[in-house]
N, C-alpha and C positions, 0 to 999 in steps of 0.2 A: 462409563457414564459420559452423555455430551454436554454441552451447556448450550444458551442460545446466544451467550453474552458475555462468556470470558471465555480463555484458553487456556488449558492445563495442560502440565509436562512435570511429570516425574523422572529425573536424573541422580543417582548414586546418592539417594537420600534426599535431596534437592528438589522441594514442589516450588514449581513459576505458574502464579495464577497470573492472569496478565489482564484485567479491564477490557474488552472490545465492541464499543459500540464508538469507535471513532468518528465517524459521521453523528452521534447526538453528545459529543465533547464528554463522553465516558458520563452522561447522567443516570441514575438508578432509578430505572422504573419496575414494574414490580416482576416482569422478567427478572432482571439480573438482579434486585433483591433475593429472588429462591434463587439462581444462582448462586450466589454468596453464599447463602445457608445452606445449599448440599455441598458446595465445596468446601466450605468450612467443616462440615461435618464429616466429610473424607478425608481431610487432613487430621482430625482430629482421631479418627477410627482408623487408620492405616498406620500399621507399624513400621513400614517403607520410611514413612515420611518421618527426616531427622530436622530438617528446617524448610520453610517457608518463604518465599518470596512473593509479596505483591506490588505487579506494577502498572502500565497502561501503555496500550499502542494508542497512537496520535498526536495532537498538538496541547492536550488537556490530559493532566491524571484521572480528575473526574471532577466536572460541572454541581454536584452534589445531587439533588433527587430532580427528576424529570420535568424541569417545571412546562413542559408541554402538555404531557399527559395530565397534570393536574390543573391546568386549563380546559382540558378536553372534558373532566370528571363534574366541573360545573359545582352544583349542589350536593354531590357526592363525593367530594374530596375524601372528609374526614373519613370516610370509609373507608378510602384508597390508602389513606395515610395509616388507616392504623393497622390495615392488611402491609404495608410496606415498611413499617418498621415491627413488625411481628419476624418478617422473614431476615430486615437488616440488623436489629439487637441478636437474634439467634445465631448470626452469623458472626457478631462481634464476641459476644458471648464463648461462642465454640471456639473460636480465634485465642482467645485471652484465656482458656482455661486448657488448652492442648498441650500436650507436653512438648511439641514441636518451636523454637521462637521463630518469630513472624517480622520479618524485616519488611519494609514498607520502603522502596528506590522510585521517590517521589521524582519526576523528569520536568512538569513544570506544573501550572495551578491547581491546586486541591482546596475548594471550594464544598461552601455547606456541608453534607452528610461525605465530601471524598475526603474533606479533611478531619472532620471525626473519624473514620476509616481509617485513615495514616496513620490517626493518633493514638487507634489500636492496637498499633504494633509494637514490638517488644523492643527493636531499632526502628529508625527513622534515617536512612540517607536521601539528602536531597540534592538533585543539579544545583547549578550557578542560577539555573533559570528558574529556578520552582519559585511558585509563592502560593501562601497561603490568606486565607478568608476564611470566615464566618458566613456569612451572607445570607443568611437564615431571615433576618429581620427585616433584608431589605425587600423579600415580599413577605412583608408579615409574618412569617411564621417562624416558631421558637425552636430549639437546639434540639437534635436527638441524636443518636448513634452514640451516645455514652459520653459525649462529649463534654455535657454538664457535670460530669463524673469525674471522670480522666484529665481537662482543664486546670481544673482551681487546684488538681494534686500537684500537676506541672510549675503551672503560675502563679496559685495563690488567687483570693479571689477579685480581687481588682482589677491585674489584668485580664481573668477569662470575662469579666464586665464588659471592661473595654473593645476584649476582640467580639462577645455576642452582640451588643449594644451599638458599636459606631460603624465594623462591622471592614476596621483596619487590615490593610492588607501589608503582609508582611512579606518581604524579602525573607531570601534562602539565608543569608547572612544573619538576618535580623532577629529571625525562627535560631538558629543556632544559641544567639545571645539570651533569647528566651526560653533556653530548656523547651523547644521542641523537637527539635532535631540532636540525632547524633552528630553527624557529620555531612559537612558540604564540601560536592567533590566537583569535578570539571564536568560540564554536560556529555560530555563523551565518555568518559570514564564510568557513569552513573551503573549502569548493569554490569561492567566487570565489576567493580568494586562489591555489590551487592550481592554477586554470586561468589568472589572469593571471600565477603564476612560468612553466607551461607553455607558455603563448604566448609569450613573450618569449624563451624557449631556443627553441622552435619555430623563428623567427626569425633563428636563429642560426649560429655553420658548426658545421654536423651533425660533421664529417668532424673536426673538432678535439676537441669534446665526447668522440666517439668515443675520438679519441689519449689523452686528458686519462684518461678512464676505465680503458685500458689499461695506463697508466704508473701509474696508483694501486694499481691489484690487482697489479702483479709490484714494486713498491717494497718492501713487506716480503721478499719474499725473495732482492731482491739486493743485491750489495755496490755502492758506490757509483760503479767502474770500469762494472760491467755497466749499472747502472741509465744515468748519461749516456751510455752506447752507445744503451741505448734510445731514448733524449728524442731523439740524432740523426739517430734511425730516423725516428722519429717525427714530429719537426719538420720533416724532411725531406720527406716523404711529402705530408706537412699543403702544402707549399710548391707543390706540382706540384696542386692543387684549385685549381678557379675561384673557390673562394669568397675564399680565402688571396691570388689574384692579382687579383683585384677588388678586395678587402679594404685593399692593400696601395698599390692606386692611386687607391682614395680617399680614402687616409688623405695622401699628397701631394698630392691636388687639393684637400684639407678638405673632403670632403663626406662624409657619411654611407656608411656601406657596406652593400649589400643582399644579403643569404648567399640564396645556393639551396639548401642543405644539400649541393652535388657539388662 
């Protein structure tokens, strides 16, 4: 499969989507919105795939949604908008429920919909240089990509106010202090680092990553009867995997254990 507007590379478990429209600072227009939903969806359908990396070539992670083309759309926006998060919710969506985790090697500004994008992912390493924005507001329009979602679990809901409403740009540092970031690393360093957390998950039992991700996104909305029903769903499930029963016998024989991701 091609895209028009990112680049994919599967390596030893290893998907690297990479952003590329460098010349329009990585904005999503509805190109690379179904972009993102069929890779999303290939990441999520391929048993290849043990972890995920999303990054961007150029000087921008991603500008957030095209604000050219939604100049060009005129009186048709809202049309265009709501074809363009049809394809970028479906892609955040497939991202956040894959059993794959999705590291997001943020290199520097992740703005509007790039930064609800980052904030999809399961890590988040950012350069020295990265920063992040809202910027949604500052041409009038409000938050999408899951962000109003995914925010106020991070921050609480004052400061996701604060970052939709004033529309604060935060340093790489400052993102770290606020629970949005994992870890900031030297700008050079940004893709090794990102590829050595992904190989090591690679590595890993897929099948449980998966459960682990599952039981976090329905933890906010159940009571804590529900939610340890789930864990025993879950756990259970996890139990009946070769990796889990390998796992399980080499941990009484003291050796190492080697996951297949089944």
């Amino acid at each position: 499969m091609s895209y028009q507007t990112l680049l994919f590379e599967l390596a030893d478990g290893v998907a690297t989507v990479t952003l590329d429209r460098p010349d329009a600072a990585n904005a999503i227009n509805l190109d690379m919105g179904r972009d993102l939903m069929h890779v999303a969806i290939r990441c999520d359908e391929d048993p290849a795939v043990r972890a995920v990396i999303l990054r961007a070539s150029g000087k921008m992670f991603c500008a957030g949604g095209d604000v050219k083309s939604f100049a060009a759309a005129e009186q048709g926006l809202a049309v265009v908008l709501k074809e363009l998060t049809v394809y970028l919710h479906a892609a955040v969506s497939r991202f956040a429920r894959m059993r794959a985790p999705l590291i997001a090697a943020v290199h520097a500004t992740a703005a509007g919909a790039g930064f609800s994008l980052a904030m999809a992912a399961d890590f988040v390493l950012a350069a020295r240089a990265a920063k992040f924005t809202m910027a949604y507001t500052g041409i009038g329009l409000a938050p999408d990509g899951g962000s109003t979602w995914v925010l106020p679990r991070l921050l609480g809901a004052r400061r996701t106010a604060e970052l939709m409403m004033t529309n604060r740009v935060l340093g790489a540092e400052e993102a770290l202090t606020w629970n949005l970031v994992n870890r900031v690393v030297d700008d050079a360093r940004l893709q090794e680092e990102a590829h050595s957390l992904a190989r090591t998950l690679a590595e890993g039992p897929t099948e449980a990553y998966g459960a682990v991700k599952r039981l976090l996104l329905e933890s906010g909305q159940n009571g804590i009867e529900t939610q340890m029903e789930r864990e025993a769903q879950e756990i259970a499930a996890a139990a009946r995997t070769e990796d889990a029963r390998g796992a399980i016998r080499a941990f009484v024989e003291k050796r190492k254990p080697r996951f297949s991701g089944r």
